[in-house]
C-alpha positions as CSV (number, residue, x, y, z in Angstrom):
1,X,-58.8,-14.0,-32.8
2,X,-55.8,-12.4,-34.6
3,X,-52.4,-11.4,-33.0
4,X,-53.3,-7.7,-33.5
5,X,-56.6,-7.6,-31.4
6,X,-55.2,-9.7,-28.7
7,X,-52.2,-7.1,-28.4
8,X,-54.8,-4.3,-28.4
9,X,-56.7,-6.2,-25.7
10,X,-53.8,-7.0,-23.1
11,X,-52.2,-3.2,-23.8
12,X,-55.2,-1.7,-22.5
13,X,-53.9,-3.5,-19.2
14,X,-51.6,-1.5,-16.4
15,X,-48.7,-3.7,-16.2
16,X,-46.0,-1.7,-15.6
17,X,-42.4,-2.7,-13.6
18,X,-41.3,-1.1,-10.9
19,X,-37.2,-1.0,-10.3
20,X,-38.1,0.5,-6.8
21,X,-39.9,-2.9,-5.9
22,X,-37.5,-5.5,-3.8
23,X,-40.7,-7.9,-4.4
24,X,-41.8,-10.4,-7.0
25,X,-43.6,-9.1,-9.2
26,X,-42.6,-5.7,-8.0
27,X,-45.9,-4.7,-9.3
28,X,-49.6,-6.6,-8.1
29,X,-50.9,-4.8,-11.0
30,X,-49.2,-7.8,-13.3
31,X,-51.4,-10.1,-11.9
32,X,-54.2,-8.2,-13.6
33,X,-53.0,-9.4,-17.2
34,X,-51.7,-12.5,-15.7
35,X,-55.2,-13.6,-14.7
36,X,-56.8,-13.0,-18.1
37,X,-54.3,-14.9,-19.7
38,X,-55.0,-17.7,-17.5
39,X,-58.6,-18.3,-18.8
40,X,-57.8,-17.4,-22.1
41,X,-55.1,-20.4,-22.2
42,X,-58.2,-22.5,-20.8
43,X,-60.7,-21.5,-23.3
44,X,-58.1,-22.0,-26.3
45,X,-57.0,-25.6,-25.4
46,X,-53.8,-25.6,-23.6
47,X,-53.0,-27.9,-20.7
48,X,-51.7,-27.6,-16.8
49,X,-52.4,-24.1,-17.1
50,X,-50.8,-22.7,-13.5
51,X,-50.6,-18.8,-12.2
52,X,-47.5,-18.9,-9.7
53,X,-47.7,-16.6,-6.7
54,X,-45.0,-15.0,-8.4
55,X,-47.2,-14.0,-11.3
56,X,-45.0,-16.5,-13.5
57,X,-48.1,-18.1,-16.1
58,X,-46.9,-21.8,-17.5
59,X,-48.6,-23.5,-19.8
60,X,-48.3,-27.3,-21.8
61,X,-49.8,-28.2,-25.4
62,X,-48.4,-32.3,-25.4
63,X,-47.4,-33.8,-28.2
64,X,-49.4,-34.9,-31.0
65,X,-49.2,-38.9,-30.7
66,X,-46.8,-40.2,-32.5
67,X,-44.7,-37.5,-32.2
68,X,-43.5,-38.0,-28.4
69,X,-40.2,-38.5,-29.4
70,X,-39.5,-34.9,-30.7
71,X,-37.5,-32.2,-28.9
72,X,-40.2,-30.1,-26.8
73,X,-39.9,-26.5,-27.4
74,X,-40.7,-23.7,-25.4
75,X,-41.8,-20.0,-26.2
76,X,-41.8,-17.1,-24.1
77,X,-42.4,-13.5,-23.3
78,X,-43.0,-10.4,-20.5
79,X,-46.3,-9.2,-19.1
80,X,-44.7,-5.9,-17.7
81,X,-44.2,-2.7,-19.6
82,X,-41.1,-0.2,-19.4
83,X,-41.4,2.5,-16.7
84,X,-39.6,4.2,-18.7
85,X,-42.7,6.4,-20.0
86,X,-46.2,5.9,-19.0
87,X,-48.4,2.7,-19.4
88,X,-51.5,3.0,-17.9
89,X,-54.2,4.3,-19.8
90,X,-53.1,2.7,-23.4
91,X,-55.1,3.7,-26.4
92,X,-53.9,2.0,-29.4
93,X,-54.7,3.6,-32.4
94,X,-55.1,1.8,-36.1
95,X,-54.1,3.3,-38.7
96,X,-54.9,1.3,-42.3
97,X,-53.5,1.4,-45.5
98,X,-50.5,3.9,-43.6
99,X,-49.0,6.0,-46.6
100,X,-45.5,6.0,-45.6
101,X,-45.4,9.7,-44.4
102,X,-45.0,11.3,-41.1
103,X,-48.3,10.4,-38.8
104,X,-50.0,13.0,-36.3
105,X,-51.1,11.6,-33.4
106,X,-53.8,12.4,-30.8
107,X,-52.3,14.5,-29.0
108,X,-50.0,16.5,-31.8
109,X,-47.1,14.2,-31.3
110,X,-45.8,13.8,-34.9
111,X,-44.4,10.2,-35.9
112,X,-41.8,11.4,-38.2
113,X,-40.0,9.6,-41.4
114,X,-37.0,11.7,-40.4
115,X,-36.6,10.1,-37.6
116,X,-37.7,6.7,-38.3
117,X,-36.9,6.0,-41.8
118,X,-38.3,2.3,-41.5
119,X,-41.8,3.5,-41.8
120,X,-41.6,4.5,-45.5
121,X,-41.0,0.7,-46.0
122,X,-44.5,0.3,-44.0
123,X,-46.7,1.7,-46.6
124,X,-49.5,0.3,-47.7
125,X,-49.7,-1.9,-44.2
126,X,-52.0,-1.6,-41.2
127,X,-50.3,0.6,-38.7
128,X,-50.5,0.2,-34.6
129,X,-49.4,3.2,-32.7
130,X,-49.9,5.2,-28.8
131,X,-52.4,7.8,-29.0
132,X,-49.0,10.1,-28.0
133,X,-49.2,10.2,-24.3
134,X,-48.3,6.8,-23.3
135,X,-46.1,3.9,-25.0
136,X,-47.9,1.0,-26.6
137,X,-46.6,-1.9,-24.3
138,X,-46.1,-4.4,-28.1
139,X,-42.5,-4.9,-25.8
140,X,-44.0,-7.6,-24.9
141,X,-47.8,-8.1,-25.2
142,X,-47.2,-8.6,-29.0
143,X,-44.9,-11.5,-28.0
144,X,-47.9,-13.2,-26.1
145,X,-50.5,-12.3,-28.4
146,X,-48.0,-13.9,-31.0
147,X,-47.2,-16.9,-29.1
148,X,-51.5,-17.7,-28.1
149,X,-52.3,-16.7,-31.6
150,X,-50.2,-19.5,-32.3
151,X,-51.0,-22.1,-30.1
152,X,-54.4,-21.6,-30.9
153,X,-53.9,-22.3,-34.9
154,X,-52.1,-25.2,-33.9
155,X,-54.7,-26.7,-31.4
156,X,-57.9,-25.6,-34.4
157,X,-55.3,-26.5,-37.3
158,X,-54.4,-29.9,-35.3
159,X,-50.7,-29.2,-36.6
160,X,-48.7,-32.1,-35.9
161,X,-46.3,-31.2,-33.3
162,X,-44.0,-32.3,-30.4
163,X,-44.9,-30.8,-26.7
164,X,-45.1,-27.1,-26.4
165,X,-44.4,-25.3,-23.7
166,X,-45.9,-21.6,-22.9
167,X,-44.3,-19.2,-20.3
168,X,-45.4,-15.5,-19.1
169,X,-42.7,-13.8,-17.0
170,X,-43.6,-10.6,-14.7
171,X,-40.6,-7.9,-13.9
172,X,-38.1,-8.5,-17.7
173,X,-38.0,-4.8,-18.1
174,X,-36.4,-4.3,-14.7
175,X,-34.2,-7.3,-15.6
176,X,-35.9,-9.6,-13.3
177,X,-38.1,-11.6,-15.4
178,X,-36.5,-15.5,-15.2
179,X,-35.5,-14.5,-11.3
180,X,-37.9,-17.0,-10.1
181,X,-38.5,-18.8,-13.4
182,X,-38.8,-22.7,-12.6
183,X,-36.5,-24.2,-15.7
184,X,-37.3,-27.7,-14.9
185,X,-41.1,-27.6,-14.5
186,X,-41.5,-25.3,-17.6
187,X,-40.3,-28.6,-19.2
188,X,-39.0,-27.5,-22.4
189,X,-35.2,-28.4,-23.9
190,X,-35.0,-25.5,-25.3
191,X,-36.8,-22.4,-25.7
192,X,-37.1,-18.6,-27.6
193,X,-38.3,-15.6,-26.4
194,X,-40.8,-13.5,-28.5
195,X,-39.4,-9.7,-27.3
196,X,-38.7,-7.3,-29.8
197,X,-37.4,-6.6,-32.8
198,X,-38.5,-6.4,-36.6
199,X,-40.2,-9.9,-37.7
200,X,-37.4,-11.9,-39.3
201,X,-35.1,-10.3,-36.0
202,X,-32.7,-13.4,-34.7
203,X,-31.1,-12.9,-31.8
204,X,-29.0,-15.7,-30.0
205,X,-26.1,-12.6,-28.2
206,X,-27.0,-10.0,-26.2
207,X,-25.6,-7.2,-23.9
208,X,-23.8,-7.7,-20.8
209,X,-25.8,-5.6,-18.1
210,X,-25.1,-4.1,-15.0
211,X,-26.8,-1.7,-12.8
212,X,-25.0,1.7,-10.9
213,X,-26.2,4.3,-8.4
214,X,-24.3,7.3,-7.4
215,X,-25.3,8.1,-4.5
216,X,-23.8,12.2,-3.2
217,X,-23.8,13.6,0.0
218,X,-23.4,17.4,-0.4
219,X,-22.8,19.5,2.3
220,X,-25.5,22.5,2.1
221,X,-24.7,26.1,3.8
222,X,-26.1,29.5,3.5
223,X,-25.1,30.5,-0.3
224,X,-24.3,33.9,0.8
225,X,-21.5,32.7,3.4
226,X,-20.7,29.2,0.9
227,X,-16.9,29.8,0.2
228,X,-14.8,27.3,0.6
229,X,-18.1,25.3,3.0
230,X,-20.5,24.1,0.6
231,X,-20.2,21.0,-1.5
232,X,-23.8,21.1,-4.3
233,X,-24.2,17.5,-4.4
234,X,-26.1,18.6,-7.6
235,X,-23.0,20.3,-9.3
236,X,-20.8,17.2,-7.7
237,X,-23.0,14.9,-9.8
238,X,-23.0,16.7,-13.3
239,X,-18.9,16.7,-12.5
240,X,-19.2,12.9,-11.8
241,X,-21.1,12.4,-15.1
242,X,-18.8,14.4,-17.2
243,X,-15.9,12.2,-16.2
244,X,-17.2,9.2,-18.0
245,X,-16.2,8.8,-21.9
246,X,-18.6,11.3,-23.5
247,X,-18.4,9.4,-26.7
248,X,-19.9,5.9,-25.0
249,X,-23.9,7.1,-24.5
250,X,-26.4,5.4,-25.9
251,X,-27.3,8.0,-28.6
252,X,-23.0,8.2,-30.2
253,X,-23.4,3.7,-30.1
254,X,-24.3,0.7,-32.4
255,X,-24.0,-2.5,-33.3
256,X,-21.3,-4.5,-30.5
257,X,-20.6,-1.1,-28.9
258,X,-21.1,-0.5,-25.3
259,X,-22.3,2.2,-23.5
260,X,-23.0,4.3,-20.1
261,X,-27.0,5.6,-19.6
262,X,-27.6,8.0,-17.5
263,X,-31.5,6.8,-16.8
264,X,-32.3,9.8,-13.9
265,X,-30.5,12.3,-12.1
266,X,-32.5,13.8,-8.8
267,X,-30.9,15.8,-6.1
268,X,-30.4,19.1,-4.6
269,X,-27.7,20.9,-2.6
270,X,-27.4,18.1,0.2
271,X,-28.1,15.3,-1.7
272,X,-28.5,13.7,-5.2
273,X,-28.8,10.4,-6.8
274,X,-27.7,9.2,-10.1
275,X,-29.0,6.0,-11.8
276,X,-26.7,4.4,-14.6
277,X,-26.8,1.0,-16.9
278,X,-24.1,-0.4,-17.9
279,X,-23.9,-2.6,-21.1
280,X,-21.3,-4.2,-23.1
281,X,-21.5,-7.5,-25.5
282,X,-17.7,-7.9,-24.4
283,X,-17.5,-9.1,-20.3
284,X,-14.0,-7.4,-20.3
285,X,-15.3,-4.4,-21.5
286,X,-18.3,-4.3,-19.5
287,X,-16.1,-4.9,-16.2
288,X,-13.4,-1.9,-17.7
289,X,-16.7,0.3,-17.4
290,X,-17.1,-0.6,-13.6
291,X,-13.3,0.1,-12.9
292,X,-14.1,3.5,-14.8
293,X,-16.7,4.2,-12.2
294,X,-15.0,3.2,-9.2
295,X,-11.9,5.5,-10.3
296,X,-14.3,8.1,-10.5
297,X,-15.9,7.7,-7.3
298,X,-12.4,7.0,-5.6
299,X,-11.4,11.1,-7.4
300,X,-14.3,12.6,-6.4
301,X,-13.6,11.4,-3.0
302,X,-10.3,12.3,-2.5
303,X,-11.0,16.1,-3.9
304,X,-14.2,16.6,-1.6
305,X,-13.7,14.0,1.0
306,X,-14.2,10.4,2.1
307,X,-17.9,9.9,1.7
308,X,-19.1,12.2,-0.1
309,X,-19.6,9.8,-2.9
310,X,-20.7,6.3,-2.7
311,X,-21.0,3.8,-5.7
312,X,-22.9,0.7,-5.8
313,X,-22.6,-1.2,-8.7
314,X,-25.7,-5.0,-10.0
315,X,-25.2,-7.4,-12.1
316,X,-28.0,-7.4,-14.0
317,X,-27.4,-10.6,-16.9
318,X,-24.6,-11.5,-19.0
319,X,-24.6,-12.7,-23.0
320,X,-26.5,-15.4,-23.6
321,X,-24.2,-16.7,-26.8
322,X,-21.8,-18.9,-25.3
323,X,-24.6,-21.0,-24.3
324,X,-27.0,-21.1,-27.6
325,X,-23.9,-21.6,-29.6
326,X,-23.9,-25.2,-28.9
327,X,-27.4,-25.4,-29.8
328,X,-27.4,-23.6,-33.0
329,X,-30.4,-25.9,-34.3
330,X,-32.5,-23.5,-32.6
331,X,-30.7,-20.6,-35.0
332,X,-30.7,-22.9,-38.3
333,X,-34.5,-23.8,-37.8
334,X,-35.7,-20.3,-36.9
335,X,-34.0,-19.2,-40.6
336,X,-35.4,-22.7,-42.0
337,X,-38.8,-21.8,-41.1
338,X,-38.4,-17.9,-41.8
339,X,-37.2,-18.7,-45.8
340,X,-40.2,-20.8,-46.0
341,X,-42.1,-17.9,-45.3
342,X,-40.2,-16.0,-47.6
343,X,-38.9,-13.6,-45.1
344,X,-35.0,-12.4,-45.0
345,X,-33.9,-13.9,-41.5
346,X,-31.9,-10.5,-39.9
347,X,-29.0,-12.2,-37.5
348,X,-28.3,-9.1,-35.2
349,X,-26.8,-8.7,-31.8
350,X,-29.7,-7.5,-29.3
351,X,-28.9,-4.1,-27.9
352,X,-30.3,-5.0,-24.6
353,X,-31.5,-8.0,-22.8
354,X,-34.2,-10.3,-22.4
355,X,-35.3,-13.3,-20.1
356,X,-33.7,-15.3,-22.5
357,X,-30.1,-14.2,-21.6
358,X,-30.8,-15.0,-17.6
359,X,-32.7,-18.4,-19.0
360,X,-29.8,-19.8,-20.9
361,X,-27.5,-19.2,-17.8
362,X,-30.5,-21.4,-16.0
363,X,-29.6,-24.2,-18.5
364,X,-32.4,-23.4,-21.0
365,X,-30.8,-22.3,-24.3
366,X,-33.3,-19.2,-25.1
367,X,-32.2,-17.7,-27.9
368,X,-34.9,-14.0,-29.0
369,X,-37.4,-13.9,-32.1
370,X,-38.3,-10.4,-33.2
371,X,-42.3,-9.1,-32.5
372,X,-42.6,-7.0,-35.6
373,X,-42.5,-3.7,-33.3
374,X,-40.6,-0.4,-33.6
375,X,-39.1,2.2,-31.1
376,X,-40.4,0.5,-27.8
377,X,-40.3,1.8,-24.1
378,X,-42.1,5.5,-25.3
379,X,-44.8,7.7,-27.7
380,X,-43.4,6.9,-30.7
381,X,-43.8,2.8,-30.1
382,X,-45.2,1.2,-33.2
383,X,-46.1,-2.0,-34.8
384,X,-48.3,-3.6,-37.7
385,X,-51.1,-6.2,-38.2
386,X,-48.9,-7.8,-40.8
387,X,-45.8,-7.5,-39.0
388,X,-47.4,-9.8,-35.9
389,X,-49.0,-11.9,-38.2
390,X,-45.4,-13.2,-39.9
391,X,-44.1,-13.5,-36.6
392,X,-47.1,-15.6,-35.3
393,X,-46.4,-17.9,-38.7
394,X,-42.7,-17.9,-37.5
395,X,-43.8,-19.7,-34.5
396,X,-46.0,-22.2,-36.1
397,X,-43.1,-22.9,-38.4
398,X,-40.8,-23.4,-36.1
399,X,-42.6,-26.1,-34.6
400,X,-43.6,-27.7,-37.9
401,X,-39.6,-28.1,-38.3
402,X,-39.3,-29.6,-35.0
403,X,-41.8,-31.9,-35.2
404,X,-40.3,-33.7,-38.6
């Protein structure tokens, strides 16, 4: 089976993340891709297979005898998709021999060159996209249907290799993924994550994240008789958001820049609730960004009165580059096996995080590989059968170079 088809096949299953959750997974739903992945890892070959009853999947390929000796590598990705649009109900749509131009889909939603300027250099390859109404959920099933793809061309291939070992987390897009990930019995030395990115993508720093809610306590009156009584926890909130840097929002930042994202804002006249992330490459900066909220809540305060506005601030996971930069083998070989392949390795900072990031911080340097997959996390989410295909060869390359 191709990458492509198994990505088409575990998309089609509801995993989505729930932030609300307090459990692990927050969603039982997980278990539902979890369980097929299981038996698929059976029927390909690989070894100790094990479903945690925190819907964490681990899996072992040993090493080829003879080749015992060599570092054992692990690879990795997330079963959950983004609540940030909806996943249940995915149809994947195929679109072959794309021509580069702007792409209709199902329900009139217009992938558009304008705004994604990448897919003119897509033409001529097989394109994967939503049907419009959902997202795709490639962050991350093309990282597993990579990484099995994979596994399964080394097992039929009988590539020579040192042990390999496979992990499926639940809960990454809620920045819980490696919460309950057990480092020592994954038994690998070192590891990558498959999550995101362009193929050729190499990732090794990554945000700094944290998590705010604003929580506003209005005090709601008649409006007729409101002078000088009312406080609209609604109008207190837009005033609390208008406070922060206007220039630092996701859609005004690149590259190493930081930013403030205002994910929702509910409420009405008695209360309202504002839910922020907070991301910087740079710690300092990232803990400047708190101190801007807390002077803002400590304002706020004082002009409508103690209590009225309450901040609580999570720690999501911090850059992962002070701890793969002693290990920059796992950098060198993933651009060693990428040349061989004749594709550009792309060294960029990951605007966001991944399991990798809270992994390295566990003592398993977990540097990111990109999927091959554009604009994740809504309708416009795409990827191609080619794309997957180089990153699945990036994987078996990788282990070629480990095992010499």
């Amino acid at each position: 089976m191709q990458a492509y088809e198994r990505l088409i096949k575990y998309a089609k299953v509801y995993t989505t993340s729930d932030p609300k959750s307090e459990t692990t997974p927050s969603t039982k739903r997980q278990f539902d891709l979890a369980n097929i992945l299981v038996e698929e890892m059976k029927e390909i070959g690989i070894q100790d297979v094990k479903l945690y009853e925190n819907c964490y999947v681990y899996g072992v390929i040993p090493a080829t005898k003879g080749y015992e000796d060599k570092p054992s590598i692990g690879f990795i990705a997330h079963m959950d998709t983004a609540p940030a649009a909806p996943g249940e109900n995915v149809n994947p749509q195929i679109v072959e021999n794309y021509n580069g131009e702007d792409l209709t889909l199902l329900n009139g939603t217009v992938l558009s060159v304008e705004k994604f300027p990448h897919l003119k250099n897509l033409k001529g390859r097989t394109l994967i996209t939503t049907d419009g109404t959902t997202l795709l959920g490639a962050d991350d099933k093309a990282g597993i249907a990579e990484i099995m793809t994979a596994c399964e061309r080394i097992i039929n291939e009988n590539i020579p290799h040192g042990k390999i070992c496979i992990g499926f987390t639940p809960d990454e897009e809620i920045g819980r993924g490696a919460s309950k990930f057990d480092v020592k019995n994954f038994g690998a030395e070192f590891a990558y994550t498959m999550d995101g990115g362009v193929e050729g993508e190499i990732s090794y720093e990554n945000f700094n994240a944290s998590a705010a809610i604003v929580e506003i306590h209005g005090v709601s009156v008649h409006p007729g008789s409101a002078k000088d009584t009312m406080i609209n926890a609604t109008n207190v909130g837009i005033e609390f958001d208008r406070m922060l840097p206007q220039g630092e929002k996701p859609e005004h930042t690149e590259g190493y820049e930081g930013f403030y994202y205002l994910e929702s804002f509910k409420g009405n006249t008695d209360n309202a609730v504002l839910s922020y992330i907070l991301r910087d490459h740079d710690a300092c900066k990232l803990d400047s960004k708190k101190t801007t909220l807390k002077l803002i809540e400590k304002l706020l305060n004082e002009k409508y009165g103690e209590g009225t506005v309450k901040l609580t601030i999570t720690d999501q996971y911090k850059n992962m580059a002070e701890h793969v930069k002693p290990c920059m083998h796992l950098i060198d070989n993933a651009k060693a096996a990428m040349e061989i392949l004749n594709v550009t390795p792309v060294i960029e900072p990951i605007r966001g995080g991944t399991d990798g990031a809270t992994l390295s911080y566990m003592g398993l340097p977990c540097p990111n590989l990109g999927t091959g997959g554009y604009a994740f996390h809504g309708e416009y989410e795409h990827i191609t059968v080619e794309g997957m295909e180089i990153a699945t060869n990036i994987i078996i390359e990788i282990l070629k170079k480990y095992a010499e």
